[in-house]
C-alpha positions as CSV (number, residue, x, y, z in Angstrom):
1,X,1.8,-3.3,31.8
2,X,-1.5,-4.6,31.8
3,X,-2.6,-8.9,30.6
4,X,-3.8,-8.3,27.1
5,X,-7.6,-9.2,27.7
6,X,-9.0,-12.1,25.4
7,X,-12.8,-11.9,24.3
8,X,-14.8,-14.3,22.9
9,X,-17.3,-12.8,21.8
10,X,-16.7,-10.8,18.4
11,X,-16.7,-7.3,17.9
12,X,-19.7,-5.0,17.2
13,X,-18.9,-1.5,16.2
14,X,-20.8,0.9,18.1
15,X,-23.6,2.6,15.8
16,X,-22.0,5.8,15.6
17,X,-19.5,4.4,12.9
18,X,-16.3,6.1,12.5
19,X,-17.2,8.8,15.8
20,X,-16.5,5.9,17.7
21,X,-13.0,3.5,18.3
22,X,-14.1,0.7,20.8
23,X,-11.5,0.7,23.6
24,X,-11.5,-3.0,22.8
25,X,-9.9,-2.8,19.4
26,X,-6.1,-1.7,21.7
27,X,-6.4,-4.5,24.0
28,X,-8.2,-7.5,22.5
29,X,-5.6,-9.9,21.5
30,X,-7.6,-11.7,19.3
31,X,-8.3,-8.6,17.3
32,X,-4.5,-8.1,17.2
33,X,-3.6,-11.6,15.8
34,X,-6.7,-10.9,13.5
35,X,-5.0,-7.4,12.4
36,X,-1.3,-9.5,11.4
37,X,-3.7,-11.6,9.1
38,X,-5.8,-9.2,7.5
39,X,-3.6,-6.3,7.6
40,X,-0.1,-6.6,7.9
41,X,0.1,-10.0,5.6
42,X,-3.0,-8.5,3.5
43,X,-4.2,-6.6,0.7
44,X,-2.0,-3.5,1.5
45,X,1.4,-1.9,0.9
46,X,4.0,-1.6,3.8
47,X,7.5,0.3,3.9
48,X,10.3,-1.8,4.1
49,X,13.2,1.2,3.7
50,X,14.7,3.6,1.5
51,X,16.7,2.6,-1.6
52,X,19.2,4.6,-0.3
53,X,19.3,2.4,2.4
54,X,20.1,-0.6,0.5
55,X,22.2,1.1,-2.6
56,X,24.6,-1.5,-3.4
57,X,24.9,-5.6,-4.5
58,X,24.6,-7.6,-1.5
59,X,23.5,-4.8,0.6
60,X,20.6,-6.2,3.0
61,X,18.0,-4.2,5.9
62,X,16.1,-6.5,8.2
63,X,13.0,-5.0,9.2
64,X,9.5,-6.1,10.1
65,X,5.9,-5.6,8.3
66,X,3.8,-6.2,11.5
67,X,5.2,-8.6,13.4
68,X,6.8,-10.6,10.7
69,X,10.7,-10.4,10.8
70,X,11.8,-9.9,6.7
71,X,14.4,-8.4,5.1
72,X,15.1,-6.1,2.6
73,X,17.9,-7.2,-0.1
74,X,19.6,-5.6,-3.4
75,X,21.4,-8.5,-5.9
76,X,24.0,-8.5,-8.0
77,X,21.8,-7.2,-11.2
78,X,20.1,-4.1,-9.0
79,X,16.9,-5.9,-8.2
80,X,15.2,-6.0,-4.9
81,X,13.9,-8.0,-2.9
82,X,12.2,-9.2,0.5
83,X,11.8,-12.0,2.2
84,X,10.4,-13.3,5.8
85,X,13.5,-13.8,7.8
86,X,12.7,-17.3,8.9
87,X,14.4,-20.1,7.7
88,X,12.9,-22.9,5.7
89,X,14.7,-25.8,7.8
90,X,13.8,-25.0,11.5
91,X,12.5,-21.7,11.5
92,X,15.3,-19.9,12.8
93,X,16.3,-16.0,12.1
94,X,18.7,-16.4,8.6
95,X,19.8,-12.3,8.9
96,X,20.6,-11.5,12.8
97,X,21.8,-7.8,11.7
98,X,20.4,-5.1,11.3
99,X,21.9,-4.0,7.9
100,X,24.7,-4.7,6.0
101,X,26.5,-6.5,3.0
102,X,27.0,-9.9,1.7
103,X,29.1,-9.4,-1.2
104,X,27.8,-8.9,-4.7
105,X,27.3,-12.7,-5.0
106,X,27.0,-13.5,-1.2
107,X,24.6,-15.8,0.8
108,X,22.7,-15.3,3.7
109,X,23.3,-18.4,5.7
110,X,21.4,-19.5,9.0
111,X,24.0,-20.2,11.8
112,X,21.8,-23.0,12.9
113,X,22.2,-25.6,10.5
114,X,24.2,-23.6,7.6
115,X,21.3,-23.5,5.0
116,X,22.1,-20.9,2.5
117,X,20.2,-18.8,0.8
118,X,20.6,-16.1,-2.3
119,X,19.5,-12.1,-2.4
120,X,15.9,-13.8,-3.6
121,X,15.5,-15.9,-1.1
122,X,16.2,-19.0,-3.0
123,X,17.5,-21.9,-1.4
124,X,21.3,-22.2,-3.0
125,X,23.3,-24.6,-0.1
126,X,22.2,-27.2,2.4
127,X,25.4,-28.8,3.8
128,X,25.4,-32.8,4.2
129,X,22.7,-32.7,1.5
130,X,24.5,-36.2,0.0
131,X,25.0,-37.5,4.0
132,X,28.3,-38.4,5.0
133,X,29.9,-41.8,3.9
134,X,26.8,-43.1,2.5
135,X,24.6,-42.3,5.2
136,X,22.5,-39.6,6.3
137,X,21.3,-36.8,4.0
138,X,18.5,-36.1,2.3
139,X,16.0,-37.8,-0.2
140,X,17.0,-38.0,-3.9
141,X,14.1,-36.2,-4.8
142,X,15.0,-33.2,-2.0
143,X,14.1,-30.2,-4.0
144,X,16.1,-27.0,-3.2
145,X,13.9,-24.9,-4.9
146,X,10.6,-26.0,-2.5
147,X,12.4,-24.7,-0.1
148,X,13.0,-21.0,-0.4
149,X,11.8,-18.2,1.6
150,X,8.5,-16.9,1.6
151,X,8.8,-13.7,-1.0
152,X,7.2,-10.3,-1.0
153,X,5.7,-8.4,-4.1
154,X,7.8,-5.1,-4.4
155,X,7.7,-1.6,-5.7
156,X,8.8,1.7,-5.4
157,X,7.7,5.2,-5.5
158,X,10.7,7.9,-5.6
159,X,13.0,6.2,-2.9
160,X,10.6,4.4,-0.8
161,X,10.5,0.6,-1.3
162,X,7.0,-1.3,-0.2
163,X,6.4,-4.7,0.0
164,X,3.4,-7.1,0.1
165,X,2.3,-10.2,1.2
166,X,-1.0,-10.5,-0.6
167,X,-0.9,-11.4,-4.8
168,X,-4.5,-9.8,-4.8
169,X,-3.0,-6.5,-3.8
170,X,-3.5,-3.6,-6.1
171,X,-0.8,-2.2,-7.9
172,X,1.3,0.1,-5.5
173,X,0.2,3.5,-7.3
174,X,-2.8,2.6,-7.6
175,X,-3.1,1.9,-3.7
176,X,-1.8,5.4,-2.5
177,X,-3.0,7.3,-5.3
178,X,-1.5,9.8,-7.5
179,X,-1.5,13.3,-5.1
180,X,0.4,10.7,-2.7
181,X,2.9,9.7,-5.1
182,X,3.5,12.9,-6.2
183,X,4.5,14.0,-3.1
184,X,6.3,11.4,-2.3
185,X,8.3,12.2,-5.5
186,X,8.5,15.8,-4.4
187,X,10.2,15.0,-1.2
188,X,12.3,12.8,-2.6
189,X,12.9,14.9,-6.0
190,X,16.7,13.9,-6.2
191,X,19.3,11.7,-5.0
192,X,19.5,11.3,-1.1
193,X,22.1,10.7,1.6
194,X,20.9,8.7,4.8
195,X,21.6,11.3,7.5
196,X,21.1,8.7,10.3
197,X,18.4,6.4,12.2
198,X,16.8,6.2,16.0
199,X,14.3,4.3,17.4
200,X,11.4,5.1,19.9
201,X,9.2,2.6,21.7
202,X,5.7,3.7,22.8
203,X,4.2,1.7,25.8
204,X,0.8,1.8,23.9
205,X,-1.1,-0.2,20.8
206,X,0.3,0.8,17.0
207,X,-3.3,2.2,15.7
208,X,-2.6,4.9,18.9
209,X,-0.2,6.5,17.3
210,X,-1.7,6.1,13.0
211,X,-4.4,8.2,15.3
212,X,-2.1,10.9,16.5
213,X,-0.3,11.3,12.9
214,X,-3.3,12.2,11.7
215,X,-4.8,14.4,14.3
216,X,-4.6,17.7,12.5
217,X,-5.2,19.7,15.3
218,X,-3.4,18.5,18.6
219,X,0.1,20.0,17.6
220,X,-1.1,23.3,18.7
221,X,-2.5,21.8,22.3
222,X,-0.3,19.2,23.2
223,X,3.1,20.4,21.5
224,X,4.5,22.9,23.8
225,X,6.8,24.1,21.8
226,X,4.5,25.4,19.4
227,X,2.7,28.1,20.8
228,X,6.4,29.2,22.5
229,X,8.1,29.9,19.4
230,X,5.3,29.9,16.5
231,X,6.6,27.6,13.9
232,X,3.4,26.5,13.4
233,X,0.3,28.4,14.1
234,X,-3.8,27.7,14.3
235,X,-4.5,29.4,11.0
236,X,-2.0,28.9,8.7
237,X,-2.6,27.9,5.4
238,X,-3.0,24.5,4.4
239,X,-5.2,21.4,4.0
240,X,-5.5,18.1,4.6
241,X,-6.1,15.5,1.8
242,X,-7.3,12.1,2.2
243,X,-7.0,9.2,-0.1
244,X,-10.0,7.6,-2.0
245,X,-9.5,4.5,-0.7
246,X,-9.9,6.7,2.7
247,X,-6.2,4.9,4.4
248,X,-3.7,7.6,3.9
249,X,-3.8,11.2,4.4
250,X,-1.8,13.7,3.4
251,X,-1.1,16.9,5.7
252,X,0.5,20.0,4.7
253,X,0.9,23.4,5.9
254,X,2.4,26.6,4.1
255,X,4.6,29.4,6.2
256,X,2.7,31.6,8.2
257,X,1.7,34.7,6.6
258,X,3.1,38.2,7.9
259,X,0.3,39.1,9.6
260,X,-0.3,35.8,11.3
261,X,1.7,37.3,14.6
262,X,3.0,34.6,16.7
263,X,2.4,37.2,19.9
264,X,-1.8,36.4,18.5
265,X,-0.8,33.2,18.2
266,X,0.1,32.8,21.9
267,X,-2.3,34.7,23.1
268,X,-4.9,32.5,21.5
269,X,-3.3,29.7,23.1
270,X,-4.4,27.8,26.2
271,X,-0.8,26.3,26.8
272,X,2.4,28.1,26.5
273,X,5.8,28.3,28.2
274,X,7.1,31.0,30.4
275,X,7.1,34.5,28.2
276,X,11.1,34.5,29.1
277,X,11.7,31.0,27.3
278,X,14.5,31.5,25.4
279,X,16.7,29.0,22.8
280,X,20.4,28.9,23.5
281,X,20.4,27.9,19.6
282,X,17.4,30.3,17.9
283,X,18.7,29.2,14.6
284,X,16.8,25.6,15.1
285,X,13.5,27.8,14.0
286,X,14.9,28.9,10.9
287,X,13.0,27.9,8.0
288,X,15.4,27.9,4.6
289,X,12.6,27.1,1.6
290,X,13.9,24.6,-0.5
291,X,11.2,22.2,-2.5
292,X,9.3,24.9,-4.2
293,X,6.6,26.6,-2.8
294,X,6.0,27.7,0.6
295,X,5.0,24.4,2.2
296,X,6.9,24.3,5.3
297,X,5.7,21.5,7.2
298,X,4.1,17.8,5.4
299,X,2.4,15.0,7.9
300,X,2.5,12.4,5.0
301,X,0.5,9.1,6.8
302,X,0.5,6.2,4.7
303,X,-1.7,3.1,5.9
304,X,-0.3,0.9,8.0
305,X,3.3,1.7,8.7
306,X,4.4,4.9,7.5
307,X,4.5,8.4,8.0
308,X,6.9,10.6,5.9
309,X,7.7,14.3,7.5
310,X,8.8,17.9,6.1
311,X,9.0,19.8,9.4
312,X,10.7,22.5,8.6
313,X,14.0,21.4,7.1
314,X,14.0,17.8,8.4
315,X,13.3,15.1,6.6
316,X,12.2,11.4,7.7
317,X,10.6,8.7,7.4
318,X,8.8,7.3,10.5
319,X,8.1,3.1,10.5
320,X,5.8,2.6,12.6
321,X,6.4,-1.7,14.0
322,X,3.9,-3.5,16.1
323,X,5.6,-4.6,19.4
324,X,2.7,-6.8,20.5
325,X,-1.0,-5.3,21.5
326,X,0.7,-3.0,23.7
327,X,3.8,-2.2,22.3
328,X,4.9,0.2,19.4
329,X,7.8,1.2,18.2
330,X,9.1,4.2,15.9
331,X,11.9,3.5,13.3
332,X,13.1,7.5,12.2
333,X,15.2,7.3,9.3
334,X,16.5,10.8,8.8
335,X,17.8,12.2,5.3
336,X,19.0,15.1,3.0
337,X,19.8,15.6,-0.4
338,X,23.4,14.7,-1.9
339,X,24.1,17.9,-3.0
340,X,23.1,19.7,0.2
341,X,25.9,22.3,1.5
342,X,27.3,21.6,4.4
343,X,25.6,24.6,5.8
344,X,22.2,22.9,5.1
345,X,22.8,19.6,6.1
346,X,24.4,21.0,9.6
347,X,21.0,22.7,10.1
348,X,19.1,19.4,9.0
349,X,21.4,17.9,12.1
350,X,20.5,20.7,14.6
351,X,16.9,20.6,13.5
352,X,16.9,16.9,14.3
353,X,16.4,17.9,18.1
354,X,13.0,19.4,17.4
355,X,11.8,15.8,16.1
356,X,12.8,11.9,17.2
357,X,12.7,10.3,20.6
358,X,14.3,13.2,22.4
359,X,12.4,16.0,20.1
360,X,11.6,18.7,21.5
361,X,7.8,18.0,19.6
362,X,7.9,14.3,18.4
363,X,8.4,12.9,22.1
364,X,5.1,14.1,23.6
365,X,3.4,11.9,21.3
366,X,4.7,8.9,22.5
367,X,3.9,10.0,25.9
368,X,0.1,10.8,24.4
369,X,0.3,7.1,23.0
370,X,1.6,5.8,26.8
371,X,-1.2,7.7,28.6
372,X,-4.0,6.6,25.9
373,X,-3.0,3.3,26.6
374,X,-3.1,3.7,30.5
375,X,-6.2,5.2,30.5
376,X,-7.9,2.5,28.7
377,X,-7.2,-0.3,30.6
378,X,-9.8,-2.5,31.3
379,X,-12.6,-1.3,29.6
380,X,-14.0,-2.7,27.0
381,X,-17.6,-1.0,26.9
382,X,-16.5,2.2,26.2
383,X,-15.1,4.2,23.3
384,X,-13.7,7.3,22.5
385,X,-15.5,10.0,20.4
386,X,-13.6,11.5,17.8
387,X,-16.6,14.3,16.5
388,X,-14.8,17.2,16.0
389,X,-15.9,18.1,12.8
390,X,-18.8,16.1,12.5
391,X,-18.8,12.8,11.3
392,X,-17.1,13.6,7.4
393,X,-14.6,11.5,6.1
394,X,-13.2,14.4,3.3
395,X,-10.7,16.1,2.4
396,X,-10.3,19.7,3.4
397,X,-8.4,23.0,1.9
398,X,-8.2,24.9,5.1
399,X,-6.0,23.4,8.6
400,X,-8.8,23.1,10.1
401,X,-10.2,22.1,13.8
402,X,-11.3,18.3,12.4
403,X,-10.5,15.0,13.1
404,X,-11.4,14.2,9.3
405,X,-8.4,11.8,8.8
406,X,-8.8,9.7,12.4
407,X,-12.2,8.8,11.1
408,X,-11.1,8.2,7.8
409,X,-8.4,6.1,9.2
410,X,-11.0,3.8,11.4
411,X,-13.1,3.8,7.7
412,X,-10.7,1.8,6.1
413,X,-9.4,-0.2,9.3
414,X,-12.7,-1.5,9.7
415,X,-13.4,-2.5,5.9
416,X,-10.0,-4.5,6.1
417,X,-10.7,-5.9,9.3
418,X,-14.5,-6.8,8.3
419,X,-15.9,-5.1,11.0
């Protein structure tokens, strides 16, 4: 892996606008601690989980917004909660697990000096607080409740739980708008059952990959799969929507219709697989229409850390965590609905192996992320062009050839980031 390079002088923005990403903005570590401040511990929203995920009283998910450990908590009345996982005392980690349960009344205690804190984040316990026969201790006026962890603002939509550093941050509707709320409510449109989790690290920066989610038009070129067995074809119908606030777009795509053929399809396509390819499992293609409508496949990208997926009959949530300037990784949390038939939430399972870490799609866009950031390395003076489709910023109603959303994404990067 390559030294992250430090620059002192500050970033222009090459003239072309959003046409351009500067090489610089993967590698500069500068940028990167700039991106934490403005960013991840800004004005935005970022997923901390599912409700699902935290369901009961005492129930608790450690996670991270950027860099920042936190963690997500549920208390004895329902409510919930985050906090920075850093203790008050010494700065130690308080939560060393990854998820689990306290008790309905339970603390989170730090194992280095036993300070003790509630599903808040209030400071509840600090042992020797009085000293030991008469000496030691702390001050009379020691204040317990000075000394609680640093809280997060949060909100839901459907099941997905945001959280916030920044009091200045607009209201969490009003950030992701009401067509990405809605869907967010349609894919979540009744109770839920956590299906299982993995976890994919990309030797490459995080804003590689928010690139890739919303590159409309690479899944036909990069994605062998594709173009072998047609679940998604160059044509179909669909659109791709993009946010006022220009961070979070919303891609979706409808069946294809009869007499989009996927032999055309293949023909039309400059990468394909052997003609004999074969499945020893064909049914991991079938599509069973549930939702309403015929939308078969949603890219749901939600600035900074989220993307939320309907391919085919899987459904996930993809967390996106910053691992350092060249480091990403992927959180997957995979779910169905509680009153899924066992038939349907087998073939969620099965379907599971055309997405993740080992998909037969999703893990050729982590090696896209690797090579992006091999290729880079170094320069500085350079920049990629991202033109296809001009230099718009809008939302389309066709699935287009555009890179409308990558540009859209760098719009609102750079007015958070001042550049």
């Amino acid at each position: 892996m390559n030294a992250p390079l430090s620059v002192d002088t500050p970033l222009r923005w090459p003239a072309a606008g959003e046409t351009r990403a500067p090489y610089r903005v993967y590698q500069d570590q500068a940028l990167y601690a700039q991106e934490q401040e403005r960013i991840f511990r800004g004005p935005v929203w970022s997923f901390l989980g599912l409700a699902a995920e935290v369901p009961a009283a005492g129930d608790y998910k450690a996670t991270f917004v950027g860099d920042t450990p936190v963690v997500l908590t549920r208390d004895a009345a329902g409510a919930l909660h985050c906090w920075v996982n850093r203790c008050a005392h010494r700065g130690a980690l308080v939560c060393r697990e990854l998820r689990g349960n306290v008790g309905q009344n339970g603390t989170h205690t730090c194992v280095y000096h036993q300070w003790a804190y509630d599903a808040a984040g209030q400071l509840v316990g600090v042992p020797f607080r009085k000293g030991l026969g008469g000496k030691g201790g702390y001050p009379a006026d020691f204040d317990m409740a000075a000394h609680g962890l640093q809280q997060l603002r949060v909100d839901t939509v459907g099941e997905m739980i945001f959280g916030t550093f920044d009091a200045a941050t607009p209201p969490l509707r009003e950030y992701l708008g009401a067509e990405h709320c809605a869907n967010i409510e349609r894919l979540f449109g009744r109770p839920i059952t956590v299906l299982g989790h993995a976890r994919q690290y990309f030797s490459g920066n995080w804003k590689l990959y928010a690139e890739n989610s919303r590159d409309s038009y690479h899944g036909g070129l990069l994605h062998l799969f594709y173009p072998t067995f047609g679940i998604y074809r160059q044509g179909q119908r669909g659109w791709v929507h993009l946010s006022d606030n220009k961070l979070h777009q919303l891609l979706q795509v409808c069946k294809p219709a009869d007499d989009q053929s996927i032999e055309h399809y293949q023909q039309a396509s400059a990468r394909k697989a052997e003609s004999d390819a074969q499945l020893e499992a064909p049914e991991i293609l079938r599509w069973m229409p549930e939702l309403g409508g015929e939308i078969s496949l949603t890219i749901h990208s939600m600035f900074p850390n989220v993307v939320l997926q309907q391919i085919s009959n899987t459904l996930a949530v993809r967390q996106i965590q910053t691992k350092g300037i060249e480091g990403t990784e992927l959180v997957w949390t995979f779910y169905g609905f509680a009153d899924d038939s066992p038939e349907l939430t087998a073939h969620r399972l099965k379907q599971h192996n055309m997405v993740g870490p080992a998909g037969f799609i999703s893990m050729e866009d982590g090696e896209a992320v690797n090579i992006c950031q091999q290729g880079i390395a170094g320069s500085l003076d350079a920049a990629s062009v991202i033109e296809c489709g001009g230099s718009s910023t809008d939302s389309m109603e066709v699935m287009g050839v555009d890179e409308n959303g990558v540009r859209a994404f760098w719009a609102g990067y750079r007015r958070l980031m001042g550049l």
